[in-house]
C-alpha positions as CSV (number, residue, x, y, z in Angstrom):
1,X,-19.0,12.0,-42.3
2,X,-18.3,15.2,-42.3
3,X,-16.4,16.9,-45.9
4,X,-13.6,19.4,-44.4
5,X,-12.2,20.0,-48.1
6,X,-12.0,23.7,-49.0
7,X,-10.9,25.9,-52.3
8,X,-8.6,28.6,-52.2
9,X,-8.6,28.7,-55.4
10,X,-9.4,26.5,-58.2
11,X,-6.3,24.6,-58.4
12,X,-5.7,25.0,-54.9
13,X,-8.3,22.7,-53.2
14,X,-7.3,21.8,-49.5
15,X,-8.5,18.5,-47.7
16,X,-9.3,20.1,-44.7
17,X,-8.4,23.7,-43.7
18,X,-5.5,23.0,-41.4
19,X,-2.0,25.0,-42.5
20,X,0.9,25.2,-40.5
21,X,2.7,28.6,-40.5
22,X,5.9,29.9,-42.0
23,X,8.8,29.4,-39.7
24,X,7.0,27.3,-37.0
25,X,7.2,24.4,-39.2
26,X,11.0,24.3,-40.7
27,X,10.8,23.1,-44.1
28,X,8.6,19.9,-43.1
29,X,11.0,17.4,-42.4
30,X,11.2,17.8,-38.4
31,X,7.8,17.1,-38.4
32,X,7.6,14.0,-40.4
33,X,8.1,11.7,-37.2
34,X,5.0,13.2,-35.4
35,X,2.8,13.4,-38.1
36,X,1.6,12.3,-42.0
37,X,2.2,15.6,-43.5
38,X,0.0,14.6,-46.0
39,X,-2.8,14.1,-43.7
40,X,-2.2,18.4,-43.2
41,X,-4.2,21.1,-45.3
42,X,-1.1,22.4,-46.2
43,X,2.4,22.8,-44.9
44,X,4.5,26.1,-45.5
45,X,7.4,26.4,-45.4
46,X,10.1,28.4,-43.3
47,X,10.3,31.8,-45.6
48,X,12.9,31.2,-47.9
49,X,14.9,34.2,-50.0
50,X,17.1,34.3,-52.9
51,X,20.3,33.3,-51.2
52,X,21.1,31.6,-47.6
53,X,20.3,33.9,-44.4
54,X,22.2,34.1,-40.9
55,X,19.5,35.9,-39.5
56,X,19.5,38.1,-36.4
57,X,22.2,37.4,-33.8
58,X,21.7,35.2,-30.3
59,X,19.6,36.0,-27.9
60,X,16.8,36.2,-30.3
61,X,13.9,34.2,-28.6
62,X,12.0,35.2,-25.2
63,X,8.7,33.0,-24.0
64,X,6.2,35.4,-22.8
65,X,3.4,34.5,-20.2
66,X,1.0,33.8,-23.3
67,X,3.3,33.3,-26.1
68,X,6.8,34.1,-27.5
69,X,8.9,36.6,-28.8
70,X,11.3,35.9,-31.8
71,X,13.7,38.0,-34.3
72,X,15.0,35.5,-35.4
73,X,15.6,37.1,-39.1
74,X,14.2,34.8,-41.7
75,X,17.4,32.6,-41.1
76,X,17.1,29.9,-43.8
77,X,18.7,27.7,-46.2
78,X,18.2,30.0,-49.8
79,X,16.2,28.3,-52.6
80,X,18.7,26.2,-54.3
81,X,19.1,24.5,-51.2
82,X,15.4,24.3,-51.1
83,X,15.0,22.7,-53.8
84,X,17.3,20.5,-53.8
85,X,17.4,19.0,-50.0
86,X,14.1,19.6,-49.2
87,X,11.1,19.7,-51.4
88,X,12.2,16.1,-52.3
89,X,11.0,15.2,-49.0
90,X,8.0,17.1,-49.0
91,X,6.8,15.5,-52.6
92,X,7.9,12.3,-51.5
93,X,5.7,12.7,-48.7
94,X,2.6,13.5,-51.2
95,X,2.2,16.5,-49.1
96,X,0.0,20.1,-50.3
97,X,3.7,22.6,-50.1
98,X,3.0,26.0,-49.8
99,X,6.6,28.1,-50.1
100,X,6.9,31.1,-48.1
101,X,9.3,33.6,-49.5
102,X,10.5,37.2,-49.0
103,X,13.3,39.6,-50.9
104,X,14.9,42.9,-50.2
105,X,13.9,44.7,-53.5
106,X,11.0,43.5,-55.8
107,X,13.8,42.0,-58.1
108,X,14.6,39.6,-56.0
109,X,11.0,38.4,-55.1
110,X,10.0,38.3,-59.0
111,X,12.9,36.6,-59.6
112,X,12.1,33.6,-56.7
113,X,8.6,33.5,-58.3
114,X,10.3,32.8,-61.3
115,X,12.5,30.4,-60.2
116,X,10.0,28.3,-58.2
117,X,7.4,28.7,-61.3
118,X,9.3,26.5,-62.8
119,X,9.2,23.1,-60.2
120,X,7.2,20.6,-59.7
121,X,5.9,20.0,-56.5
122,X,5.2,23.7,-55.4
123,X,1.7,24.2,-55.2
124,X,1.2,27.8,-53.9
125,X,3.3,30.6,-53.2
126,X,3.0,33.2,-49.9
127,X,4.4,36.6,-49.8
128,X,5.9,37.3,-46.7
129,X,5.3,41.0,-46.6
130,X,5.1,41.3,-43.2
131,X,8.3,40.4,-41.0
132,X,8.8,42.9,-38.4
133,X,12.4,41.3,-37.8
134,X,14.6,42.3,-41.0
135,X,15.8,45.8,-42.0
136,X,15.3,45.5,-45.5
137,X,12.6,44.2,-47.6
138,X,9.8,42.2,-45.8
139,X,7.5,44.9,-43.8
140,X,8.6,47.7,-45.6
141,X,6.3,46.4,-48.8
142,X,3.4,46.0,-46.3
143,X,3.0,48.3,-44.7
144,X,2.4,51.4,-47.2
145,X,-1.3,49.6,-49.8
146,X,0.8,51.1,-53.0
147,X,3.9,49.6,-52.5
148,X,2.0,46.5,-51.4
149,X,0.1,46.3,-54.5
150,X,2.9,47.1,-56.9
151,X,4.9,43.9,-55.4
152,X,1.8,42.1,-55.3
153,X,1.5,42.9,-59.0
154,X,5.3,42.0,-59.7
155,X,5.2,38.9,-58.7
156,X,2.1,37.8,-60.4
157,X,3.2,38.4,-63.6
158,X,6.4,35.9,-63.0
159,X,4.0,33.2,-61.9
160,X,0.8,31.3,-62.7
161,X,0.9,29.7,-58.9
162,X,-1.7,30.5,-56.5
163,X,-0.5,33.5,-54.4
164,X,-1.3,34.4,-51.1
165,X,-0.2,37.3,-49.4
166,X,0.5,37.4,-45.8
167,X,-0.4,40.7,-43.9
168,X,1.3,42.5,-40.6
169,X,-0.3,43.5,-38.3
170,X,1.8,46.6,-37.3
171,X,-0.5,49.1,-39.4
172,X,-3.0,51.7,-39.4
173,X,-5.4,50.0,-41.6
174,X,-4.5,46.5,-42.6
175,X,-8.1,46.5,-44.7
176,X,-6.6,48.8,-47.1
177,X,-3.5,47.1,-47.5
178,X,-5.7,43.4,-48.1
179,X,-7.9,45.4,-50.7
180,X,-5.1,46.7,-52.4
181,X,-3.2,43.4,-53.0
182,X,-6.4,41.5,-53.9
183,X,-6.8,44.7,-56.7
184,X,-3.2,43.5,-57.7
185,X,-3.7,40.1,-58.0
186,X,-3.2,37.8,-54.6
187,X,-5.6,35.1,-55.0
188,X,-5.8,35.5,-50.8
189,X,-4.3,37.1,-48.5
190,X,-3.1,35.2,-44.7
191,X,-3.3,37.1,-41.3
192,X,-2.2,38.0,-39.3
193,X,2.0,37.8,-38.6
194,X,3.8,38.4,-35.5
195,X,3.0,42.0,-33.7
196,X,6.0,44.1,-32.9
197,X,7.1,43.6,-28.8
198,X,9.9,43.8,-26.8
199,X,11.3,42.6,-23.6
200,X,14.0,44.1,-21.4
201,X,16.2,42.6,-18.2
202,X,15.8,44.5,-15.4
203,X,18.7,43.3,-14.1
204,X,21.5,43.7,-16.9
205,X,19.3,47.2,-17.9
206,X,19.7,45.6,-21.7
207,X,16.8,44.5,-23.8
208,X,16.4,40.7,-23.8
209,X,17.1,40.0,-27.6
210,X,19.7,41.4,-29.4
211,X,17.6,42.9,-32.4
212,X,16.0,45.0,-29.2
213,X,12.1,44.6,-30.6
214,X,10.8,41.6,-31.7
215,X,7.5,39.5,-33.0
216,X,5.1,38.5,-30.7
217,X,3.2,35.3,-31.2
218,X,1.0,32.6,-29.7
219,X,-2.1,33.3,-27.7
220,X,-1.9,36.6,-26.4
221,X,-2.4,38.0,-30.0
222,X,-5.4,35.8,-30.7
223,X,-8.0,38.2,-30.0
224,X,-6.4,41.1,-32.4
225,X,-6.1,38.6,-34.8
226,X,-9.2,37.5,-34.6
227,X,-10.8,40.8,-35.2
228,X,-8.4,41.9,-38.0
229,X,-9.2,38.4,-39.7
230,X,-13.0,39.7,-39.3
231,X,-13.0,42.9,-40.6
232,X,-10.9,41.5,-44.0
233,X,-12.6,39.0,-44.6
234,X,-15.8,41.2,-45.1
235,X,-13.8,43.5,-47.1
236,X,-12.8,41.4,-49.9
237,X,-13.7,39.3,-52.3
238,X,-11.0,36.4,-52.1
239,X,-10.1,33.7,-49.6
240,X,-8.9,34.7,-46.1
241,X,-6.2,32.4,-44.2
242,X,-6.4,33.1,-40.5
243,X,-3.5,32.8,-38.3
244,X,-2.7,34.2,-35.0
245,X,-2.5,32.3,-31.4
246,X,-4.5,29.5,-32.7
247,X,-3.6,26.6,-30.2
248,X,-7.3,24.3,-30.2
249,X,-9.9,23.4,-32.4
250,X,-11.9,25.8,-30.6
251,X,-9.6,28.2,-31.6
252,X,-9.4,27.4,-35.0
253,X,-13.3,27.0,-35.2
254,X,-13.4,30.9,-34.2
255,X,-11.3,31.9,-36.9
256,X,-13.7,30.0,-39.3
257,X,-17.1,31.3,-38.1
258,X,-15.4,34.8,-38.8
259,X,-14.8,34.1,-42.2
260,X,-11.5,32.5,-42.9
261,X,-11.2,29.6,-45.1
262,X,-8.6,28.2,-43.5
263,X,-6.1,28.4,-40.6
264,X,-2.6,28.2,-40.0
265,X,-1.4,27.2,-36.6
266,X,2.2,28.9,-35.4
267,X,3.8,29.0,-32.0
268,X,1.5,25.9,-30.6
269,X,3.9,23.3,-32.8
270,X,6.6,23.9,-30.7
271,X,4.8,22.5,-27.7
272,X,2.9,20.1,-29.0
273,X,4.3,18.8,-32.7
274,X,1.0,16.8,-33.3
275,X,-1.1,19.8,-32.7
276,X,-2.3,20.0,-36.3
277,X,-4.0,16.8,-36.2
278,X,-5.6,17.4,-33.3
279,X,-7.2,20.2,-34.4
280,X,-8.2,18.9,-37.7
281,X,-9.9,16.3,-35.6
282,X,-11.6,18.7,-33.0
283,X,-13.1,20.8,-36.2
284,X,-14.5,17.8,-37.9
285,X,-16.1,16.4,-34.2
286,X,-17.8,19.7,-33.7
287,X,-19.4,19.8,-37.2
288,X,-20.8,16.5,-36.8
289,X,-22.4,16.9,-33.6
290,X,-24.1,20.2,-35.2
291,X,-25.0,17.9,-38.2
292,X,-23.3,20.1,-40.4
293,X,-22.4,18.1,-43.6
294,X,-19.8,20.2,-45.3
295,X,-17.5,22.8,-43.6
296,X,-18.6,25.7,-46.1
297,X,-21.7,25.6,-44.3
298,X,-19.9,26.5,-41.3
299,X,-17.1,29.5,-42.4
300,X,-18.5,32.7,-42.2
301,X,-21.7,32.2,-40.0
302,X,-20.8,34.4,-37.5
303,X,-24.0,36.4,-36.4
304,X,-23.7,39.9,-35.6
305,X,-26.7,41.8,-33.6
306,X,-28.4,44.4,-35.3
């Protein structure tokens, strides 16, 4: 038997280190016919912001040769809504909610953290710093360590939840930008988030999705990803989530051996909804045919030649 359980932080223990990610997962629900969501690490949620979001206009989707593109514009329901429709579901289904959420200003992400402070059933929080699809708020915190910290910082003082802060990939020096958010107050940080692509139609002489750029997903980015995860996660001092093309166990064992704690898997759901499981059962296959008892024995083994 082999114990997958990890700690993010000390009220945040995880049975095995299996997250979906924000906005390949809708708020839970769709999934609940495919799997026991309470069999998952975690699930988090589709970002969610102060009041309901449109999002970008149609076409906003492309699948790429090894992944997708997508502005789709953090379209979601607001938090009453939330709340109200669909964390009931997700505590009724005993399952670990993380809440994704973003703002414009740091106003309006204090006053979410507030606001979702106060319920039951919540038990950790991500800052979505990182969408490369909106014009306001989102990226623009995270890419620039100061203003990254100074939201960081914000929100912590409207909260006692575990925080983790999710980091782009679309900057000079994400290590900076993780050190400076753990300085302020993240108890992790998750990476990495979509990196900025485009397509265009040759024949038409338009870009494929109406927002022009997009976020580029799935397994093409695995191996940036992979080495951004690597070089945090021996920068800091807190938990590191990985995320970023994962579609296998294999995959997700890769992320591990660099140092994450955990996972989240993204684009994969929408080809295979059961994914999750499978690679919560691949991870704990592999450990016990290496006779490794407990999967902290396993995260963060990676060796590197002298």
């Amino acid at each position: 038997m082999v114990d997958l359980s990890i700690s993010l932080t000390p009220e945040l223990r995880l049975q095995n280190p299996v997250m979906t990610a924000s906005g390949t997962f809708g708020y839970g629900r769709e999934y609940e016919p495919y799997l026991e969501l309470n069999k998952l690490g975690a699930v988090v949620t589709k970002g969610l912001s102060l009041l309901p979001k449109p999002g970008n206009e149609p076409p906003r989707i492309m699948e790429t040769p090894c992944g997708m593109l997508n502005a789709i514009g953090l379209e979601n329901i607001g938090v009453e809504a939330f709340l109200s429709d669909e964390l009931p579901v997700l505590k009724a289904a005993q399952a670990t909610v993380v809440v994704n959420f973003f703002g414009e200003t740091i106003d309006e992400y204090e006053e979410l953290a507030g606001i979702m402070d106060q319920e039951t059933g919540i038990d950790a929080l991500e800052i979505n710093i990182s969408c490369p699809n909106v014009k306001a708020g989102g990226l623009q915190f995270g890419i620039d360590p100061r203003m990254a910290a100074s939201l960081v910082a914000a929100v912590r003082r409207r909260t006692s939840l575990p925080l983790i802060t999710k980091l782009s990939p679309n900057v000079t020096d994400i290590i900076s930008i993780a050190m400076a958010v753990e300085a302020a107050g993240t108890d992790c940080v998750s990476l990495i988030n979509t990196l900025t692509g485009m397509a265009v139609d040759l024949q038409s002489s338009k870009p494929v999705l109406a927002n022009i750029t997009g976020g580029l997903s799935g397994p093409a980015i695995k191996p940036i990803a992979l080495r951004m995860v690597h070089q945090v996660a021996r920068n800091v001092n807190i938990p590191v989530i990985g995320i970023g093309g994962i579609s296998s166990a294999n995959d997700a064992l890769e992320f591990l051996l660099v140092g994450a704690t955990a996972i989240q898997v993204g684009t994969c759901n929408f080809a295979n909804p059961v994914i999750t499981a499978e690679i919560a059962a691949g991870i704990e296959s592999f450990l016990h045919e290496r006779s490794i008892s407990h999967i902290n024995d396993f995260i963060g083994s990676l060796k590197i030649p002298s």
